[in-house]
Residue frames as qw, qx, qy, qz and C-alpha x, y, z in Angstrom:
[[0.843, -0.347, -0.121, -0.392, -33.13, 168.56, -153.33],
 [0.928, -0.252, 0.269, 0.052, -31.24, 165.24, -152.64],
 [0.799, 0.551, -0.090, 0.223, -28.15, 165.67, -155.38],
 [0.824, 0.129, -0.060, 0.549, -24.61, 165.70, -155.19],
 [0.269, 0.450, 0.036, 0.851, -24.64, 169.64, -155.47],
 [0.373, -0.577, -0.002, -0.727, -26.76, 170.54, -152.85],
 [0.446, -0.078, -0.828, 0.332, -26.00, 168.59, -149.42],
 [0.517, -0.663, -0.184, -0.509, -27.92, 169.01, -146.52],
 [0.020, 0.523, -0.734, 0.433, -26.97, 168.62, -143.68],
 [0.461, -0.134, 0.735, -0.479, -29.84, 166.74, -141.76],
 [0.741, 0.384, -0.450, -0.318, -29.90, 164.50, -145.40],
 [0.785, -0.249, 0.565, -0.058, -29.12, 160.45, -143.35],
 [0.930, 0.357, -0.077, 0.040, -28.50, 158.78, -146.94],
 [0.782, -0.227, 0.514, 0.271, -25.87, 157.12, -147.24],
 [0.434, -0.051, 0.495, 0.751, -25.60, 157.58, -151.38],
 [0.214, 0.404, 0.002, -0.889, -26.80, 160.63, -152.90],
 [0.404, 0.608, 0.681, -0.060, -30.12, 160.54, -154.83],
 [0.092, -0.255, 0.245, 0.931, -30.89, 162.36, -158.59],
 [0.505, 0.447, 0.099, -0.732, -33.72, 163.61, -159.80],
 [0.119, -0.102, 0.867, 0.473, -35.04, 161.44, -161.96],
 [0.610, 0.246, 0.524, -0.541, -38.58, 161.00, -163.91],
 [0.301, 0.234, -0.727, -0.572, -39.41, 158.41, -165.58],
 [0.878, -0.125, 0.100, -0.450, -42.21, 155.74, -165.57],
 [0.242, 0.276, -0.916, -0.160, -42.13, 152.29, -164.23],
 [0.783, -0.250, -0.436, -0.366, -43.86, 149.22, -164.03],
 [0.398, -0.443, 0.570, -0.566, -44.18, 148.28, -159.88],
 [0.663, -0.232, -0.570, -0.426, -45.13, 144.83, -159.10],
 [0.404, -0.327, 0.587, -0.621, -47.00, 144.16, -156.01],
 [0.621, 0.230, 0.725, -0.191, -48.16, 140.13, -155.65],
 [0.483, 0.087, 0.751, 0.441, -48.02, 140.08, -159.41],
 [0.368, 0.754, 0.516, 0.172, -50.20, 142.31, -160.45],
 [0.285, 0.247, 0.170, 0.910, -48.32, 145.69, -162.17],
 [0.107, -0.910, -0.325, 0.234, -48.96, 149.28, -160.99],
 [0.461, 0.688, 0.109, 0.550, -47.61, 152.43, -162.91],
 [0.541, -0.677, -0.127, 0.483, -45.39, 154.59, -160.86],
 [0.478, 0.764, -0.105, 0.421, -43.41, 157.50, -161.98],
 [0.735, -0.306, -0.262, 0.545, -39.32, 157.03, -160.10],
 [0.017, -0.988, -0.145, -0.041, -38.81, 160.44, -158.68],
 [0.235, -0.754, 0.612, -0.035, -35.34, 160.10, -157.40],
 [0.956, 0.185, -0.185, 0.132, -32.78, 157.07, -157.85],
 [0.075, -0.781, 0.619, 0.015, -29.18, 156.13, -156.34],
 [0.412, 0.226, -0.882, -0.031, -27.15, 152.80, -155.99],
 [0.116, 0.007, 0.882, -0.456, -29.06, 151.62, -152.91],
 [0.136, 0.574, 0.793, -0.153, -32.95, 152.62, -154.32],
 [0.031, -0.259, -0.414, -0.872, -35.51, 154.77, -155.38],
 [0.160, 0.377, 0.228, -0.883, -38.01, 157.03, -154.80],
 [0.162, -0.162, -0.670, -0.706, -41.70, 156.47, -156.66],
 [0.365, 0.277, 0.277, -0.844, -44.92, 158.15, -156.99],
 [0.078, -0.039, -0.663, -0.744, -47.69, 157.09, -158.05],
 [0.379, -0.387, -0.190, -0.819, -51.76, 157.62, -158.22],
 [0.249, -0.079, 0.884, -0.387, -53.45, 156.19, -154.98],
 [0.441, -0.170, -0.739, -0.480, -56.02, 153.62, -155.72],
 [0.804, -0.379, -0.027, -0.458, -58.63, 151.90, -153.56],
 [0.945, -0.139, 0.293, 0.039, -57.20, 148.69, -152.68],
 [0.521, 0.509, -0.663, 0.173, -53.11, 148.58, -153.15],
 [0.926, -0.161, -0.335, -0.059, -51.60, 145.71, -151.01],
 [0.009, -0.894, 0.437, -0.102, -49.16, 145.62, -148.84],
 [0.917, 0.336, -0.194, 0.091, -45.90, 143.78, -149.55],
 [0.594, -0.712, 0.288, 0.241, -42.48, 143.27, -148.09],
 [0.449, -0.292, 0.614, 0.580, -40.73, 142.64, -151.26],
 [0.551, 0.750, 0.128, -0.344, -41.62, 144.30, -154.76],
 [0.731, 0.216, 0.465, 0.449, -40.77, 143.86, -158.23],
 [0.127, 0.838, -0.204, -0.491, -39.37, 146.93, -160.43],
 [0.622, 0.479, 0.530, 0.321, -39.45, 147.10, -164.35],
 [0.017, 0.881, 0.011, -0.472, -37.60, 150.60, -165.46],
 [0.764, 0.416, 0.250, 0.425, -35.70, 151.72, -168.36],
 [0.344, -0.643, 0.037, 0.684, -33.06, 154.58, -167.33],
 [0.382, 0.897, 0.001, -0.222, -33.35, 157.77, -170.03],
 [0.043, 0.857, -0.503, -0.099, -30.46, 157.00, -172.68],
 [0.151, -0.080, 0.982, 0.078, -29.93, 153.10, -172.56],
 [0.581, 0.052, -0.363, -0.727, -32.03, 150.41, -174.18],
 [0.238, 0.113, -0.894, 0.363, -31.62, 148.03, -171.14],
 [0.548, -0.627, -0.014, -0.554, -34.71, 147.52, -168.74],
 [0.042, -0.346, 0.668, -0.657, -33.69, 147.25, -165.49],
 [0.750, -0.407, -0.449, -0.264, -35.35, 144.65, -163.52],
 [0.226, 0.432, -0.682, 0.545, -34.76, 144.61, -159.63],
 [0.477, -0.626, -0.616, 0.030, -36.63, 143.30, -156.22],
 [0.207, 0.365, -0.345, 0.839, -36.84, 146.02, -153.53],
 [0.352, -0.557, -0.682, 0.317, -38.28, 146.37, -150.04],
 [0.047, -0.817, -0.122, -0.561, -40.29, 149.46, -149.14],
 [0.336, 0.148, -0.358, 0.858, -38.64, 151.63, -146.73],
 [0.072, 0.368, 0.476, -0.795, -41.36, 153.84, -146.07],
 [0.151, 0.376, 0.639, 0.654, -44.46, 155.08, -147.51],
 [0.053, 0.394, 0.500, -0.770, -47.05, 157.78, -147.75],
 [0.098, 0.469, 0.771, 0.419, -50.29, 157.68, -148.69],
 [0.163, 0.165, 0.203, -0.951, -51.99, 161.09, -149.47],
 [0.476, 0.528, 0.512, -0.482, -55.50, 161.52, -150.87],
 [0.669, 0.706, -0.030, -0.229, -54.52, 161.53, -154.37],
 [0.521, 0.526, -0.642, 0.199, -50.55, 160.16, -154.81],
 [0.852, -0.489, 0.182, -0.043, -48.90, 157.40, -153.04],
 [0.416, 0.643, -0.570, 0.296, -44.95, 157.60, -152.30],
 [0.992, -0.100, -0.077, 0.024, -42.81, 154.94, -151.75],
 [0.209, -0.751, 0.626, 0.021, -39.10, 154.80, -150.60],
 [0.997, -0.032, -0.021, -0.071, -37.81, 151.50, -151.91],
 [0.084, -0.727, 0.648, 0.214, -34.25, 149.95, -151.41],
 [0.809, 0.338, -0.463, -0.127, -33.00, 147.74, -154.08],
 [0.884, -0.344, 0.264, -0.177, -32.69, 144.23, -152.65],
 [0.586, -0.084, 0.741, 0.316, -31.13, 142.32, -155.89],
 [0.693, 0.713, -0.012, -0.109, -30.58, 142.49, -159.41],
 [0.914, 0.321, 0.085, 0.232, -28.35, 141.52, -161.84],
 [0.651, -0.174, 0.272, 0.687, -24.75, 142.67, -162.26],
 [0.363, 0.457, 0.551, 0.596, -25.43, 143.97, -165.35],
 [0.234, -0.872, -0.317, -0.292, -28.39, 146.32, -163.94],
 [0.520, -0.818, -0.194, 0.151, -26.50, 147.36, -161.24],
 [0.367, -0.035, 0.380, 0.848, -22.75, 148.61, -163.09],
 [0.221, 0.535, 0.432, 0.691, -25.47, 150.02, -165.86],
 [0.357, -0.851, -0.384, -0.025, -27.41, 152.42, -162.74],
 [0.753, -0.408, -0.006, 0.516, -23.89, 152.92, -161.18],
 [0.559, -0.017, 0.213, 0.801, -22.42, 154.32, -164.09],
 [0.064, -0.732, -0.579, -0.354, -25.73, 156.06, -165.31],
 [0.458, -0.848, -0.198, 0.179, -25.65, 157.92, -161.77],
 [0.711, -0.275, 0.102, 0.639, -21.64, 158.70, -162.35],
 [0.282, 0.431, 0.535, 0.670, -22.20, 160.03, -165.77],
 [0.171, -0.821, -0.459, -0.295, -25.22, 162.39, -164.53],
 [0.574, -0.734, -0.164, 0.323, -23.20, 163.49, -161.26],
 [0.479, -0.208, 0.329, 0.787, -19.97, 164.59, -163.51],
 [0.219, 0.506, 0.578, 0.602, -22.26, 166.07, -165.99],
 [0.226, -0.913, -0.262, -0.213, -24.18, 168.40, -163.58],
 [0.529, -0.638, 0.096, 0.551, -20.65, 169.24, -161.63],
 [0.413, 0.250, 0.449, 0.752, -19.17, 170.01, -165.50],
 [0.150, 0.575, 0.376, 0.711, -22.17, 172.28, -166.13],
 [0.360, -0.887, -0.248, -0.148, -22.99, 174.06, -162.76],
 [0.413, -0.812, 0.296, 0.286, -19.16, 174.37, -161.67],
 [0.324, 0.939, -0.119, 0.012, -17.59, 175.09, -164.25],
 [0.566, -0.597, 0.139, 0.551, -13.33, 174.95, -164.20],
 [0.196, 0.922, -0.252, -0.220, -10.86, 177.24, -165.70],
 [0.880, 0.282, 0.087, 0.372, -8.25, 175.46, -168.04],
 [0.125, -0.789, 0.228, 0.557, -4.91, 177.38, -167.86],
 [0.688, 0.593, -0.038, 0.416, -3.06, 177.99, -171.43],
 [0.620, -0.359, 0.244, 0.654, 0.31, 177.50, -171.48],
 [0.270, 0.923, -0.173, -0.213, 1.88, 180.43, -173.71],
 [0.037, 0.613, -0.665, -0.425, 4.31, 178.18, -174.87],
 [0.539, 0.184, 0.813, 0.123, 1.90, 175.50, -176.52]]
C-alpha cells in the first residue's frame, strides 16, 4: 500500500505510512469514539471507524493509542486532514499536532524497528564467509 517497500509514485507523503491495526480511543469535544488506526507514520495516522448518526465536526482531536509491543499509551492532539464518510465506515486522515517527547521518540523508533524488520524479512542479504575465519 503506503510502506517503505512499495513506493508509488503518485504517493505526495512526505513520511512513509505502515500498516497498522489497532484500536483507539478518538476524542471529539470530549466525548470518546472507537476507531481502529489503519496506517501510522511520524507526521499522523490513518483511522476507521463505524459511522454514526450525529459525529461532530472538529478542528483539533484528541488520540488515546497503545502501539502493539510497548506498554506506553500514546496520547496526542491531531487535526483532520481529510475525511470520508461512507454509509457504514468513516475515515479520517489525521496529522499529529503535539505530544510529548516521549510519545513521539517511542512512534519514531516503533516505525524504525518495523521498517528494518520488513526490509530484513522481504530483502533478504547475503553475508559473505571469509574462508579464513
Amino acid at each position: 500500500m503506503y510502506d517503505i517497500l512499495s513506493p508509488h509514485p503518485d504517493n505526495r507523503r512526505l513520511n512513509p505510512r505502515l500498516r497498522l491495526q489497532v484500536v483507539l480511543n478518538e476524542y471529539v469535544w470530549d466525548r470518546p469514539y472507537r476507531a481502529l488506526a489503519m496506517d501510522v507514520s511520524e507526521a499522523g495516522v490513518a483511522i476507521q471507524k463505524v459511522t454514526e448518526a450525529a459525529v461532530p465536526f472538529a478542528k483539533m482531536v484528541a488520540l488515546e493509542v497503545v502501539l502493539p509491543g510497548t506498554n506506553e499509551t500514546i496520547w496526542a492532539s491531531a487535526e483532520p486532514k481529510f475525511d470520508d464518510v461512507g454509509r457504514n465506515v468513516h475515515v479520517s486522515g489525521l496529522r499529529f499536532v503535539s505530544m510529548a517527547r516521549k510519545h513521539e521518540r517511542l512512534i519514531r523508533d516503533y516505525l524504525r524497528e518495523r521498517r528494518e524488520r520488513l526490509l530484513r524479512l522481504f530483502y533478504p542479504t547475503s553475508r559473505p564467509i571469509s574462508r579464513f575465519a
